[in-house]
C-alpha positions as CSV (number, residue, x, y, z in Angstrom):
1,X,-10.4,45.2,-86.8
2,X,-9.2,45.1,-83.1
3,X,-5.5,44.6,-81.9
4,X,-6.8,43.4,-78.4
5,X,-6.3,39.5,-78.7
6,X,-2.4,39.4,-79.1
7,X,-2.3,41.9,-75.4
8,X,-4.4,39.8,-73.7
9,X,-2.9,36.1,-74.8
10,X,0.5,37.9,-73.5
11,X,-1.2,38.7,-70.2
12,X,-3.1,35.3,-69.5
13,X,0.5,33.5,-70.7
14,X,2.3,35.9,-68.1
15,X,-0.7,35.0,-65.4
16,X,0.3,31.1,-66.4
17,X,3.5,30.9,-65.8
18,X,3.0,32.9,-62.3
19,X,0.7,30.0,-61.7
20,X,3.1,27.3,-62.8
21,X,6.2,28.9,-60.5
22,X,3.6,29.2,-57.5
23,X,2.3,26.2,-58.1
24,X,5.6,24.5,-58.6
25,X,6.7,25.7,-55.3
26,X,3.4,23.9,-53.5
27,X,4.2,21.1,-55.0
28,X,7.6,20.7,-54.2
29,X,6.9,21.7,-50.4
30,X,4.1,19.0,-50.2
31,X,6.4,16.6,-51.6
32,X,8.6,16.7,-48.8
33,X,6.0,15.3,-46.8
34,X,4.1,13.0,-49.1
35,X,4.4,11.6,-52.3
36,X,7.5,12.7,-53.5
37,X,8.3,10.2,-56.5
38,X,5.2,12.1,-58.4
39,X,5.3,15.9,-56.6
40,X,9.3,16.2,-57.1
41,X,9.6,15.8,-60.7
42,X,5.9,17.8,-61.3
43,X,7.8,20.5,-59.2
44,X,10.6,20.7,-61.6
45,X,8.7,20.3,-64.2
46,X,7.0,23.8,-63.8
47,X,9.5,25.7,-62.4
48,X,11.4,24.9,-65.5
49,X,8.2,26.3,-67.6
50,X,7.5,29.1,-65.5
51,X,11.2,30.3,-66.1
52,X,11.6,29.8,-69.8
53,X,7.9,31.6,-70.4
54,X,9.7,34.4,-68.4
55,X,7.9,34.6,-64.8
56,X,7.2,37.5,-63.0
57,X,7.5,35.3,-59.5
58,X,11.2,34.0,-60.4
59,X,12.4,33.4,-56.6
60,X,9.0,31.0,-56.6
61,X,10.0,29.2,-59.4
62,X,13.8,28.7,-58.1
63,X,11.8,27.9,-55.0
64,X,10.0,24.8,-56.7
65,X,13.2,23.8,-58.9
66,X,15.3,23.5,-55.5
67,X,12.5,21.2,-53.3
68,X,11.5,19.6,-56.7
69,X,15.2,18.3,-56.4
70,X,15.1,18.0,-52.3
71,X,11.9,15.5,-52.5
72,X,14.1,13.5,-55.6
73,X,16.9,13.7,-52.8
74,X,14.3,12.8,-49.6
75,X,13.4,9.7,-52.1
76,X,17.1,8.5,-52.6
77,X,17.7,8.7,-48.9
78,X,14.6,6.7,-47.9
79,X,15.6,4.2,-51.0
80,X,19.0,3.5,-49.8
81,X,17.8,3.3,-46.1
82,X,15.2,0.7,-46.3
83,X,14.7,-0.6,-49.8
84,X,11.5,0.6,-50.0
85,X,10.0,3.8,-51.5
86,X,7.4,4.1,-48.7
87,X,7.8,6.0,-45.2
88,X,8.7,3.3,-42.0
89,X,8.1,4.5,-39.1
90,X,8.9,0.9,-37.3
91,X,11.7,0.7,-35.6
C-alpha cells in the first residue's frame, strides 16, 4: 500500500489556490477596463478561496480582493454618473 495520494492531493490543492490568487488578480485588473459587473465579484470570489485554502502567493490574492472591490466601486461610479452600466464616451 502506498502513502503517495494524500502528498500529492496536498500539492495540486496548494498549486490551486496559487492559481485562484493569480488568477483572481487578472481578473480584477481586467475588470477595471472591461466588464466589471462579472470580473469584480469573480475576483473576490477567488481571492477569498485562495486565502482560506492557505495560498502561498498571499499579496496576489489581497491583490485581487482589493480590484475585485475597485471594479464593484468603478461600477457604482459609472451607475451614479449616467444611469447606465455601460462605458459613454459621448460627451
Amino acid at each position: 500500500m502506498t502513502l503517495t495520494a494524500p502528498a500529492t492531493r496536498g500539492r495540486t490543492a496548494a498549486r490551486d489556490a496559487d492559481g485562484m490568487a493569480v488568477a483572481s488578480f487578472i481578473l480584477g485588473l481586467i475588470g477595471l477596463l472591461v466588464m466589471n459587473i462579472f470580473l469584480g465579484p469573480l475576483a473576490l470570489v477567488l481571492a477569498g478561496l485562495a486565502l482560506r485554502r492557505g495560498t502561498a502567493r498571499r499579496g496576489r490574492a489581497f491583490l485581487g480582493l482589493f480590484l475585485g472591490a475597485a471594479d464593484l466601486v468603478v461600477l457604482a461610479v459609472l451607475v451614479s454618473a449616467d444611469s447606465s452600466v455601460s462605458w459613454s464616451f459621448a460627451g
